[in-house]
CHARMM-style PDB file with segment names, atoms N, HN, CA, C and O in Angstrom:
ATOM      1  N   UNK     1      50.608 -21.573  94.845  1.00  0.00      PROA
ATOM      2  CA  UNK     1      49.334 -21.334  95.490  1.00  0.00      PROA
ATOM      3  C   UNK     1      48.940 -19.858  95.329  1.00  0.00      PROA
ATOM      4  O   UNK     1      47.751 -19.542  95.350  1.00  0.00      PROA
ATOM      5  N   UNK     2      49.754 -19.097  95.194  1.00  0.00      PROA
ATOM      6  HN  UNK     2      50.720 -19.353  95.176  1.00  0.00      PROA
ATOM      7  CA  UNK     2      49.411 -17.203  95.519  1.00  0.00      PROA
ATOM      8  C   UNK     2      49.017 -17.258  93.863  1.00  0.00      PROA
ATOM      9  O   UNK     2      47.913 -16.832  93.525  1.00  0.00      PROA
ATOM     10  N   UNK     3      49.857 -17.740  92.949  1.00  0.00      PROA
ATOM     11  HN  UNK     3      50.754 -18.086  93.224  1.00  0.00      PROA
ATOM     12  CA  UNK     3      49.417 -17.463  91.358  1.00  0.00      PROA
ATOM     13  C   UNK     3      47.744 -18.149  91.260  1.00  0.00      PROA
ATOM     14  O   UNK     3      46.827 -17.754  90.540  1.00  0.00      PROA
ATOM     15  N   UNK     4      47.741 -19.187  92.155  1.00  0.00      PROA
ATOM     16  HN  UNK     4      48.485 -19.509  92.740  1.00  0.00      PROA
ATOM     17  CA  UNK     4      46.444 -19.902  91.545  1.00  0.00      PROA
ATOM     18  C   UNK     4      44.874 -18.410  92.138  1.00  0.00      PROA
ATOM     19  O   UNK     4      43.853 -17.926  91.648  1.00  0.00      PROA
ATOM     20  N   UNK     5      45.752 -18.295  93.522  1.00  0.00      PROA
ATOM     21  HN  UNK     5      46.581 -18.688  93.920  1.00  0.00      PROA
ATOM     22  CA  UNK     5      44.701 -17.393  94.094  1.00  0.00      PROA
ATOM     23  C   UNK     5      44.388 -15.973  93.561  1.00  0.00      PROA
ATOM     24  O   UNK     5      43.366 -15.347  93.843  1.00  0.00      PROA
ATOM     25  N   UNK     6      45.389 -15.536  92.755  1.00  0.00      PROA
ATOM     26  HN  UNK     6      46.219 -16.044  92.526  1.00  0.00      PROA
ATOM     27  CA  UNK     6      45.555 -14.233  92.023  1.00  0.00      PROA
ATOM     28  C   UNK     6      44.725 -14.149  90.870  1.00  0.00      PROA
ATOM     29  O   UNK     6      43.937 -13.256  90.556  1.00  0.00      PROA
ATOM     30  N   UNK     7      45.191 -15.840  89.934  1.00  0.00      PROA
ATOM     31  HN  UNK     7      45.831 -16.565  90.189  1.00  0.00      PROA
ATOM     32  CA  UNK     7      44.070 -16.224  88.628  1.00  0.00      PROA
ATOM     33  C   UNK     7      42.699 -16.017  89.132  1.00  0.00      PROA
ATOM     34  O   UNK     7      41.873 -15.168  88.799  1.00  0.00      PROA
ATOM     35  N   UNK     8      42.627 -16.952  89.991  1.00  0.00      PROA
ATOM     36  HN  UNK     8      43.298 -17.641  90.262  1.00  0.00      PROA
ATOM     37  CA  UNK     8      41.113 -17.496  90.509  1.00  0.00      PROA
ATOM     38  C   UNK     8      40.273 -15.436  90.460  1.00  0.00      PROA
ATOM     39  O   UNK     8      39.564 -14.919  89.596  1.00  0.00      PROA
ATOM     40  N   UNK     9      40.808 -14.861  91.765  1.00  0.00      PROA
ATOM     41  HN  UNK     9      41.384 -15.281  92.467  1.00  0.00      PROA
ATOM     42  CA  UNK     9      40.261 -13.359  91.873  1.00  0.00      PROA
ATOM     43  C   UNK     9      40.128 -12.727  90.722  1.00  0.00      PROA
ATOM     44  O   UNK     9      39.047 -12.233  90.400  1.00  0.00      PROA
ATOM     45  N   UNK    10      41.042 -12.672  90.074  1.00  0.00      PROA
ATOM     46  HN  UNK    10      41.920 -13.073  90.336  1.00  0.00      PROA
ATOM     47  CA  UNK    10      41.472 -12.192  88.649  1.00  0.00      PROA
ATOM     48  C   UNK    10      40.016 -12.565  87.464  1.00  0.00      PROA
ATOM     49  O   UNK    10      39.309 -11.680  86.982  1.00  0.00      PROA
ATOM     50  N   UNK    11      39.881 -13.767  87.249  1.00  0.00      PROA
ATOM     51  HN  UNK    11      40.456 -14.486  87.640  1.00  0.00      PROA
ATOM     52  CA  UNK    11      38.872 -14.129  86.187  1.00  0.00      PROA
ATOM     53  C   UNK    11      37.832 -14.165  86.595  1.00  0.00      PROA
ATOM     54  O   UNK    11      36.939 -14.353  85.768  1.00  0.00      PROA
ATOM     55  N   UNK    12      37.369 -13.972  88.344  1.00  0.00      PROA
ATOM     56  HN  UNK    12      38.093 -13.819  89.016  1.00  0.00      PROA
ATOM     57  CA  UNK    12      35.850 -13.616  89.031  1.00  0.00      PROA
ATOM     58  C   UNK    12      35.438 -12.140  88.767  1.00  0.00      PROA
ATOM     59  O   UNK    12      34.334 -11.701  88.444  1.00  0.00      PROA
ATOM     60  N   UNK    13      36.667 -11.457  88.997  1.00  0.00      PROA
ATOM     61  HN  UNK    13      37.564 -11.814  89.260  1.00  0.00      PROA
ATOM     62  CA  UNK    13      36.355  -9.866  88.939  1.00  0.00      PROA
ATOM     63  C   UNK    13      36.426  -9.609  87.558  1.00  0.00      PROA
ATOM     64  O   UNK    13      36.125  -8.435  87.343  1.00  0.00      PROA
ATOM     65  N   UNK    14      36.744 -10.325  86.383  1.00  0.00      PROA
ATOM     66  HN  UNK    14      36.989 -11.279  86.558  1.00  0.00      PROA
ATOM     67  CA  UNK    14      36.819 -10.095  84.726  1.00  0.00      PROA
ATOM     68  C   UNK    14      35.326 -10.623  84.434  1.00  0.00      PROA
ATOM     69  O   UNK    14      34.434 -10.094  83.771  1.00  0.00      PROA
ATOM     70  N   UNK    15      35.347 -12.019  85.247  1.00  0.00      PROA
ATOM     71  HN  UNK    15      36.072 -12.449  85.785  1.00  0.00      PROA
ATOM     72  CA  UNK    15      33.809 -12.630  84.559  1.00  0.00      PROA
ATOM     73  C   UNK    15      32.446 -11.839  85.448  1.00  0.00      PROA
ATOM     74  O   UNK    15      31.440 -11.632  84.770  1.00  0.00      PROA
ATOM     75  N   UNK    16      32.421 -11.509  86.581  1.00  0.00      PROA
ATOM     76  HN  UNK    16      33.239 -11.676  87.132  1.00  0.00      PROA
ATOM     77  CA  UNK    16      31.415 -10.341  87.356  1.00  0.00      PROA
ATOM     78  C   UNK    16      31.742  -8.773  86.449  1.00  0.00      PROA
ATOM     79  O   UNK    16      31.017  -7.814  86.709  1.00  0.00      PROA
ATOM     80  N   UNK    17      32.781  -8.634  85.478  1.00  0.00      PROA
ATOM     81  HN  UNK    17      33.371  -9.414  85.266  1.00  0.00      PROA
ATOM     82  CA  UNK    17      32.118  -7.403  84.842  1.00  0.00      PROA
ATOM     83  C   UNK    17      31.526  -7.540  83.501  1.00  0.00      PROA
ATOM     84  O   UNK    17      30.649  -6.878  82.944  1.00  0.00      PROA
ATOM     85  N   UNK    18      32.247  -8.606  83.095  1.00  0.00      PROA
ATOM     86  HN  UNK    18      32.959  -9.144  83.547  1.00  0.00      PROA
ATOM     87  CA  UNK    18      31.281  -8.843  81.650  1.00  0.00      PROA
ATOM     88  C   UNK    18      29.743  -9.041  81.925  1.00  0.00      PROA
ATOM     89  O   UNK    18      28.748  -8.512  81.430  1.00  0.00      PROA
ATOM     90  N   UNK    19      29.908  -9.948  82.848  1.00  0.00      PROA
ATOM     91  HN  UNK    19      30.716 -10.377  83.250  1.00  0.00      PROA
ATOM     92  CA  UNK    19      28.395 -10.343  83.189  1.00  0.00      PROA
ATOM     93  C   UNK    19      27.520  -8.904  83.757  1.00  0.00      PROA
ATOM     94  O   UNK    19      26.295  -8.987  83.663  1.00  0.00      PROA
ATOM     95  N   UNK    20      27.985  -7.849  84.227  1.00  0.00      PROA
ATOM     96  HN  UNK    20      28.980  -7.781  84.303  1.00  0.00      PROA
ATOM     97  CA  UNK    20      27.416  -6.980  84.560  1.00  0.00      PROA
ATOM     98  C   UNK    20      27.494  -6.070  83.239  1.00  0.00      PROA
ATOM     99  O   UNK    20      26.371  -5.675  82.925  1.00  0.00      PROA
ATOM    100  N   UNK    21      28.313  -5.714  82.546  1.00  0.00      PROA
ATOM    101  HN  UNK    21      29.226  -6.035  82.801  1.00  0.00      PROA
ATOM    102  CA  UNK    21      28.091  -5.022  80.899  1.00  0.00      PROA
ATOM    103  C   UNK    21      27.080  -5.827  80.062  1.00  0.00      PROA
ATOM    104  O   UNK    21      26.512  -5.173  79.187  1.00  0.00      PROA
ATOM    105  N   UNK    22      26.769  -7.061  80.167  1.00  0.00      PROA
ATOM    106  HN  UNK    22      27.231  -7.591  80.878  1.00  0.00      PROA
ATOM    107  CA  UNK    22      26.191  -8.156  79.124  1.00  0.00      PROA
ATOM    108  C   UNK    22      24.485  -7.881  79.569  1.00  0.00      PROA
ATOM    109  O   UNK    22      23.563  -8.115  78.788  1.00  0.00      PROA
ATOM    110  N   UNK    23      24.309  -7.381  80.871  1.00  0.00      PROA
ATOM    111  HN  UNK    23      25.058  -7.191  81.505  1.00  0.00      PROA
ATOM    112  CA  UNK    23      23.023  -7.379  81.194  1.00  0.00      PROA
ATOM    113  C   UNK    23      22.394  -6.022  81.501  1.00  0.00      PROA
ATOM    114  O   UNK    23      21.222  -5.804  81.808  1.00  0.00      PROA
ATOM    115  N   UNK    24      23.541  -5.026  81.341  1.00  0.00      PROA
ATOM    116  HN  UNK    24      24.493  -5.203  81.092  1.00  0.00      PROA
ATOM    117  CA  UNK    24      22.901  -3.889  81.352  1.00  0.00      PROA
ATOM    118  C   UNK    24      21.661  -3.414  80.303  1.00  0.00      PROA
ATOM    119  O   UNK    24      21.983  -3.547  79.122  1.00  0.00      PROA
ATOM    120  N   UNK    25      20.552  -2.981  80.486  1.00  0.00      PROA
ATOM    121  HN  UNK    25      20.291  -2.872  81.446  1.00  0.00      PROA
ATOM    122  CA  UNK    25      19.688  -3.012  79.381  1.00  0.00      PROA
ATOM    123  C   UNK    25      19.772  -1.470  78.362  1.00  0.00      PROA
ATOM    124  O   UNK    25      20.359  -0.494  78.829  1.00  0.00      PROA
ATOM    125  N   UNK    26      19.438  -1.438  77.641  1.00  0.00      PROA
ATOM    126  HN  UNK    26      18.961  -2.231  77.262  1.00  0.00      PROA
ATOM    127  CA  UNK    26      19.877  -0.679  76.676  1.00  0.00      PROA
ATOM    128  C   UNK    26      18.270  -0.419  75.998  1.00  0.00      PROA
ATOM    129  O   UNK    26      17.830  -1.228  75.182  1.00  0.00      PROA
ATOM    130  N   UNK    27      17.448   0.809  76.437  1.00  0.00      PROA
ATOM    131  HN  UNK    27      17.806   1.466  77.100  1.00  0.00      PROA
ATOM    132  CA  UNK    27      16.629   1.405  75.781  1.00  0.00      PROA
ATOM    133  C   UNK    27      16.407   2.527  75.306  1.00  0.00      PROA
ATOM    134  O   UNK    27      17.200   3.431  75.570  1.00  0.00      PROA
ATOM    135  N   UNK    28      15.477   2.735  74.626  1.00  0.00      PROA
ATOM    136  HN  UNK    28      14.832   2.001  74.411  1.00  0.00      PROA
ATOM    137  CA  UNK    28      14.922   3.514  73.316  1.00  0.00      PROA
ATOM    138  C   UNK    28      15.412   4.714  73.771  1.00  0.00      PROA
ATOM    139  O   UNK    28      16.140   5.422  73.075  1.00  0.00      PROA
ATOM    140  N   UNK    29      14.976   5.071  75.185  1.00  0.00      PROA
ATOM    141  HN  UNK    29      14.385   4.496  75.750  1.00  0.00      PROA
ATOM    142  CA  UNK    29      15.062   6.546  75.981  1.00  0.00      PROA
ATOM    143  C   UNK    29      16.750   7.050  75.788  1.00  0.00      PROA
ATOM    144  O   UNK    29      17.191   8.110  75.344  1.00  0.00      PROA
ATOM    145  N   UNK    30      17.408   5.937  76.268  1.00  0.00      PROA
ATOM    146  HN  UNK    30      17.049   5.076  76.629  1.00  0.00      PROA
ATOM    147  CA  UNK    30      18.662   6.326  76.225  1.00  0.00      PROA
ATOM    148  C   UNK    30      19.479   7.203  75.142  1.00  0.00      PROA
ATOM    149  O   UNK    30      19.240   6.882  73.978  1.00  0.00      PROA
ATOM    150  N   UNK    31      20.293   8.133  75.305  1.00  0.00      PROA
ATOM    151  HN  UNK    31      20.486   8.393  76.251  1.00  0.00      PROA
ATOM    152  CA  UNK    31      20.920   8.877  74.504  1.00  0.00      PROA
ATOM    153  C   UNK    31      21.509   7.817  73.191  1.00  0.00      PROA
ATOM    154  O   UNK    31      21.637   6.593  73.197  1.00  0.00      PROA
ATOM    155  N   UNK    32      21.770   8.722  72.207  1.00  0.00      PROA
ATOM    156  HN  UNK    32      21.666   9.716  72.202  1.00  0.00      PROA
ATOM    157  CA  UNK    32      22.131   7.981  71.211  1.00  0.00      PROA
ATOM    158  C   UNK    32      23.568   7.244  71.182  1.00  0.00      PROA
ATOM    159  O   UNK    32      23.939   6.171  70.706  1.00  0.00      PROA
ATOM    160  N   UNK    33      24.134   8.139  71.801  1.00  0.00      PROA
ATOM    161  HN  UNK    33      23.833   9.010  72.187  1.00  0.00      PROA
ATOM    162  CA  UNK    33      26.251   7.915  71.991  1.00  0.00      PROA
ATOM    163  C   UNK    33      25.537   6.471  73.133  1.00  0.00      PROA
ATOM    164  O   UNK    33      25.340   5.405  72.551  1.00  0.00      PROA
ATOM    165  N   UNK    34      25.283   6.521  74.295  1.00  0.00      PROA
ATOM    166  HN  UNK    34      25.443   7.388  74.768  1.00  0.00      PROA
ATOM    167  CA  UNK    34      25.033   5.959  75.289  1.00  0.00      PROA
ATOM    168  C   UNK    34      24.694   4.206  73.989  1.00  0.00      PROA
ATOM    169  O   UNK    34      25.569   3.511  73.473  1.00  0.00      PROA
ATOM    170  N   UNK    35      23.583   4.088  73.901  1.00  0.00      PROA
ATOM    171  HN  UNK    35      22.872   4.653  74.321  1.00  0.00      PROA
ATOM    172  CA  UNK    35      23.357   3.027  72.864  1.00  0.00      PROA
ATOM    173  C   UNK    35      24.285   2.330  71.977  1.00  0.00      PROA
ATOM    174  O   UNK    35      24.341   1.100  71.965  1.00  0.00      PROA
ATOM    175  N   UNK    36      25.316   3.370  70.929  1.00  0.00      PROA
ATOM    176  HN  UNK    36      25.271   4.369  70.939  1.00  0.00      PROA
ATOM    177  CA  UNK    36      25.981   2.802  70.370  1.00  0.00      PROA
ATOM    178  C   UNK    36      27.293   2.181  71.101  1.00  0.00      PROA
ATOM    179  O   UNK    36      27.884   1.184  70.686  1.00  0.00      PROA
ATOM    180  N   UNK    37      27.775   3.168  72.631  1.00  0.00      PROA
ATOM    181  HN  UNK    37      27.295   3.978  72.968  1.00  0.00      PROA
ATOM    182  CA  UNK    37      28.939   2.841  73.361  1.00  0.00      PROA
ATOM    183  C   UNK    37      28.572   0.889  73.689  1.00  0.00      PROA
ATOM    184  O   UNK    37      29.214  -0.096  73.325  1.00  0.00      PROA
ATOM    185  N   UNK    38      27.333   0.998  74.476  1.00  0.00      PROA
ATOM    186  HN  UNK    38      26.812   1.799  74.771  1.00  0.00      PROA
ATOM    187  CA  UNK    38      26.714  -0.421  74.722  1.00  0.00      PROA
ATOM    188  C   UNK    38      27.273  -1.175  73.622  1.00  0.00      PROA
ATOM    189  O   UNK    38      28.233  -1.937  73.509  1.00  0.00      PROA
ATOM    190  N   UNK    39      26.272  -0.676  72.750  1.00  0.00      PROA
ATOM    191  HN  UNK    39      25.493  -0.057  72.841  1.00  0.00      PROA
ATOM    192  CA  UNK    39      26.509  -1.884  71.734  1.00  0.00      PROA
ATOM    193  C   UNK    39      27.571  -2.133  71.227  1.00  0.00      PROA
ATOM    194  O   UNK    39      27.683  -3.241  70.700  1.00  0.00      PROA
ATOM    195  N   UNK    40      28.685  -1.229  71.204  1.00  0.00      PROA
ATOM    196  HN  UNK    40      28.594  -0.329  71.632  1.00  0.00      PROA
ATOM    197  CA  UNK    40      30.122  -1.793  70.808  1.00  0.00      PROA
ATOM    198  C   UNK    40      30.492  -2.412  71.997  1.00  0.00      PROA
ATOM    199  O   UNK    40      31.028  -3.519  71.940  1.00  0.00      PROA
ATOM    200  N   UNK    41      30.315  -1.938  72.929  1.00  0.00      PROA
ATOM    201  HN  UNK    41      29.880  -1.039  72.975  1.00  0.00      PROA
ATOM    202  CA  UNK    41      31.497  -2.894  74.426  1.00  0.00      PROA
ATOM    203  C   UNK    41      30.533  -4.428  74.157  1.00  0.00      PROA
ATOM    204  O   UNK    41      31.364  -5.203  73.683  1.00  0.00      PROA
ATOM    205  N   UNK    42      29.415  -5.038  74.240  1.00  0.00      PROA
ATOM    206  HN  UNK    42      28.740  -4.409  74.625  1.00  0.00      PROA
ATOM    207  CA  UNK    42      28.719  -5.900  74.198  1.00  0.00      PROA
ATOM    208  C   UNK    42      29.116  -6.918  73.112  1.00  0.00      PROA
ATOM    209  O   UNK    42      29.045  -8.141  73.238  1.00  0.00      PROA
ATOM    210  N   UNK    43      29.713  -5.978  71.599  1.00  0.00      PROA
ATOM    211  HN  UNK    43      29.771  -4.985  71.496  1.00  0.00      PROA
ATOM    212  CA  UNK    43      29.874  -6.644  70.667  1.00  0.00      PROA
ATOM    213  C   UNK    43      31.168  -7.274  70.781  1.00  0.00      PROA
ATOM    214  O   UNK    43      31.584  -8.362  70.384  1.00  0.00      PROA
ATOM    215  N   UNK    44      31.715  -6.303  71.435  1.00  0.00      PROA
ATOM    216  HN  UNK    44      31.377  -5.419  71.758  1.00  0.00      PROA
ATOM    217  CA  UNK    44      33.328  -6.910  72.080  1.00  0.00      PROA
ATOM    218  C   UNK    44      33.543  -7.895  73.118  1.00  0.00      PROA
ATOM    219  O   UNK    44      34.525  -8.587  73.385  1.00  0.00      PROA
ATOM    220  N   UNK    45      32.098  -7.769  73.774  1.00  0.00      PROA
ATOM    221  HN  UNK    45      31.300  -7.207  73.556  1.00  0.00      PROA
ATOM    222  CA  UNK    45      32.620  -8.940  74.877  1.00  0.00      PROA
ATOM    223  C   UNK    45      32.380 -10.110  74.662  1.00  0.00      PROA
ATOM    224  O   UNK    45      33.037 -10.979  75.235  1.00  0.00      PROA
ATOM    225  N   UNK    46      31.017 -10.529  73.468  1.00  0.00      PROA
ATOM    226  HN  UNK    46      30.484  -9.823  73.003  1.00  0.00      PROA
ATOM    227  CA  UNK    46      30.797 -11.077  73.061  1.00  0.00      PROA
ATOM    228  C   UNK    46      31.340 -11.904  71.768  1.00  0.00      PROA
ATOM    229  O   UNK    46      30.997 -12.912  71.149  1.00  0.00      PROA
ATOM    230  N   UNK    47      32.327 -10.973  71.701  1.00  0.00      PROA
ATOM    231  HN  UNK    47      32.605 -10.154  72.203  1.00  0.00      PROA
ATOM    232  CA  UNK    47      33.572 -11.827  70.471  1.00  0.00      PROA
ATOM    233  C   UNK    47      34.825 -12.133  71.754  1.00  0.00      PROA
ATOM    234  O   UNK    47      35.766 -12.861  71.439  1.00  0.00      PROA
ATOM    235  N   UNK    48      34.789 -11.725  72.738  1.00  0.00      PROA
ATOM    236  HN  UNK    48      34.024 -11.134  72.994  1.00  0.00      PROA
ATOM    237  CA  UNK    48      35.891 -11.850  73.947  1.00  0.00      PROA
ATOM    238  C   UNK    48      35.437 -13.507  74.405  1.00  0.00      PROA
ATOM    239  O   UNK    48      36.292 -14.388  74.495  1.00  0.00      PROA
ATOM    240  N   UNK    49      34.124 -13.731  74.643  1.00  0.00      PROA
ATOM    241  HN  UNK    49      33.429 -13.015  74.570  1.00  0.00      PROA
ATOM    242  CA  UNK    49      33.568 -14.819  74.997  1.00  0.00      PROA
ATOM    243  C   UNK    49      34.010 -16.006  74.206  1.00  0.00      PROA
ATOM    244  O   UNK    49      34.695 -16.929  74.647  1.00  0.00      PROA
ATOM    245  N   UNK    50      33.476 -15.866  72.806  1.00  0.00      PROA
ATOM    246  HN  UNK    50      32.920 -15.116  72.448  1.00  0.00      PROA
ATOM    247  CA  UNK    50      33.469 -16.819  72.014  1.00  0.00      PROA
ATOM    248  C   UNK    50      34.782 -16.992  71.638  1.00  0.00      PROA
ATOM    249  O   UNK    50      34.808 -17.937  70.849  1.00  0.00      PROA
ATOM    250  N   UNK    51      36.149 -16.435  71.856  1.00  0.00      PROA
ATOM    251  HN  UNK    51      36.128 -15.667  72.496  1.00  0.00      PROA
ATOM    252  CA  UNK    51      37.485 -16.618  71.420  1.00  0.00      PROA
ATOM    253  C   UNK    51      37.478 -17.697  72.478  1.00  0.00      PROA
ATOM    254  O   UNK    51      37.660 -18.872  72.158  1.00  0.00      PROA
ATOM    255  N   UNK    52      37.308 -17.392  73.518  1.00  0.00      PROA
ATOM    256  HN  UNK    52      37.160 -16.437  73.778  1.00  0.00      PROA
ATOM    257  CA  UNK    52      38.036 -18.176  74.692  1.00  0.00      PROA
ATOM    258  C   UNK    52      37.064 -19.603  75.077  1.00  0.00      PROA
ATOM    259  O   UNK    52      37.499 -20.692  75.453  1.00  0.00      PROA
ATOM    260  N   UNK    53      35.915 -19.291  74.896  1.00  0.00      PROA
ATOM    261  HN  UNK    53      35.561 -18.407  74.591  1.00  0.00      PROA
ATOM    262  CA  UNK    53      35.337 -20.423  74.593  1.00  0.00      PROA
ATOM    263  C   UNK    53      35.352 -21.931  73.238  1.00  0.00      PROA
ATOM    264  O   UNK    53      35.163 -23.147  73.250  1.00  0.00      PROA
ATOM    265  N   UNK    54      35.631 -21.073  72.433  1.00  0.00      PROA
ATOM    266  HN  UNK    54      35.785 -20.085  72.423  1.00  0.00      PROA
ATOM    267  CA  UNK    54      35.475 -21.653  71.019  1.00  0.00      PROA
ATOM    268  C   UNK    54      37.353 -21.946  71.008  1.00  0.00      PROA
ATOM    269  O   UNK    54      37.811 -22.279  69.914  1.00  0.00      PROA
ATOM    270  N   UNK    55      38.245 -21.830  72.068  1.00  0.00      PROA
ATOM    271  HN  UNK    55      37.874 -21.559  72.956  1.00  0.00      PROA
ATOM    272  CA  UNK    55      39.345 -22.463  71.742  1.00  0.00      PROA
ATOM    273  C   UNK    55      39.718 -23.720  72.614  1.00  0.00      PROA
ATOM    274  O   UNK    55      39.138 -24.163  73.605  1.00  0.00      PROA
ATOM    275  N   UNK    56      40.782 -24.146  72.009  1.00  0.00      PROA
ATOM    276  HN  UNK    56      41.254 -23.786  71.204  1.00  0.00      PROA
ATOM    277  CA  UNK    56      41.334 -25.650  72.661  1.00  0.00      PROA
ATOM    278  C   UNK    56      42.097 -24.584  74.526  1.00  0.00      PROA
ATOM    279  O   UNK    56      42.690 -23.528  74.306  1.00  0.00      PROA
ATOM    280  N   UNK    57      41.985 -24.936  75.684  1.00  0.00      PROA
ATOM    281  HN  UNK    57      41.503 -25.793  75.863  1.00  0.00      PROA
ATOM    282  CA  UNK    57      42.428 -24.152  76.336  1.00  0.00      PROA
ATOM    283  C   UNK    57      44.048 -24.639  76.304  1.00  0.00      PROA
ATOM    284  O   UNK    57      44.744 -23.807  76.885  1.00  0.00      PROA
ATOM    285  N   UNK    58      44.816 -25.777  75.772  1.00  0.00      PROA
ATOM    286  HN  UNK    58      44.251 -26.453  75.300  1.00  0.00      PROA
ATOM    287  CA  UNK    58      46.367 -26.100  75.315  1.00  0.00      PROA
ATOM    288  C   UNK    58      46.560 -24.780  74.340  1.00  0.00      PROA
ATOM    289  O   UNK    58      47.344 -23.864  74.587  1.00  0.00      PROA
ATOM    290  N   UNK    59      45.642 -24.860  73.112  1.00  0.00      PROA
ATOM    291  HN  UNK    59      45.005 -25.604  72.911  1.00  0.00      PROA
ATOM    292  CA  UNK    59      45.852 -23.642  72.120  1.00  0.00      PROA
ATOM    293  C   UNK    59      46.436 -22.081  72.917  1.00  0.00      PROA
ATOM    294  O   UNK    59      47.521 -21.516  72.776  1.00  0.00      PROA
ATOM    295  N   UNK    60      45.261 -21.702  73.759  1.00  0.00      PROA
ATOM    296  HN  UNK    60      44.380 -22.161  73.873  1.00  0.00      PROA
ATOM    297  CA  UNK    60      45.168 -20.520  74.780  1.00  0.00      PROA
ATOM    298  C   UNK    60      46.362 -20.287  75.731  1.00  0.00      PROA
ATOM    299  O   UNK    60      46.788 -19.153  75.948  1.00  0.00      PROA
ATOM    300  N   UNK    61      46.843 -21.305  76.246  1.00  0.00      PROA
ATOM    301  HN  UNK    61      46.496 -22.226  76.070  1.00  0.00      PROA
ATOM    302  CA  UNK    61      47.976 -21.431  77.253  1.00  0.00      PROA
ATOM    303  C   UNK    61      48.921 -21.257  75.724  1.00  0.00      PROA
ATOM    304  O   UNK    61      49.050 -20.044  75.560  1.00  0.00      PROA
ATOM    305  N   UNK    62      49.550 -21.950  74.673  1.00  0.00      PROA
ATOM    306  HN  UNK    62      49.445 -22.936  74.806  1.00  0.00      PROA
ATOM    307  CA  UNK    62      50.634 -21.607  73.960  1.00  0.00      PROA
ATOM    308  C   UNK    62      50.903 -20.678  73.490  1.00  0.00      PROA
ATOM    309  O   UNK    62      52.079 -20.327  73.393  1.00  0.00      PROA
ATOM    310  N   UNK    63      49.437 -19.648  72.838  1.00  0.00      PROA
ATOM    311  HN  UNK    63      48.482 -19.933  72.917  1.00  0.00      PROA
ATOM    312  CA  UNK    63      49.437 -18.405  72.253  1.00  0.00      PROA
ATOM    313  C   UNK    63      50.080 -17.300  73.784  1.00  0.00      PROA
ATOM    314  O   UNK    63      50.921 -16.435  73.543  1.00  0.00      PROA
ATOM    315  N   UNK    64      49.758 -17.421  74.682  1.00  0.00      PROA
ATOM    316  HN  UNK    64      49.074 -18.124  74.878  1.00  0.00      PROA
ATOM    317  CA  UNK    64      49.881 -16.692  76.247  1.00  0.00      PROA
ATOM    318  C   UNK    64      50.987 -16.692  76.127  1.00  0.00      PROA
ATOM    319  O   UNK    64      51.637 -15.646  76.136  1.00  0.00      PROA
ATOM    320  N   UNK    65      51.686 -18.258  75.930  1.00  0.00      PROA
ATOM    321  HN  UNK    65      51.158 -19.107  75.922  1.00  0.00      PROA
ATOM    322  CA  UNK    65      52.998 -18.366  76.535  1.00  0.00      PROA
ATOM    323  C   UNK    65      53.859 -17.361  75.698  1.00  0.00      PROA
ATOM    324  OT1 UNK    65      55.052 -17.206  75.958  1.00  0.00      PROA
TER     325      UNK     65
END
């Protein structure tokens, strides 16, 4: 029960920051470093997404194990 409650907190506070990096907006005004930092963390979370989505979750649990 404590592991399930640890996961559970664990992947709310991982999925509430992607979701808060994924929607930060990113304009023209903004410094140039500032823009490209975005756009790499975004490009990363967005290949972070699609790994874990786009796998079998048996696959995910064996690679872990």
């Amino acid at each position: 029960m404590f592991i399930s409650i640890i996961g559970t907190v664990a992947g709310f506070l991982i999925g509430l920051g992607v979701a808060i990096v994924r929607t930060t907006p990113v304009s023209s005004g903004d410094s140039v470093i500032k823009r490209i930092f975005l756009s790499a963390v975004k490009f990363l979370l967005v290949a972070y997404i699609e790994v874990f989505r786009g796998t079998p979750m048996m696959i995910q649990a064996a690679v872990i194990y």
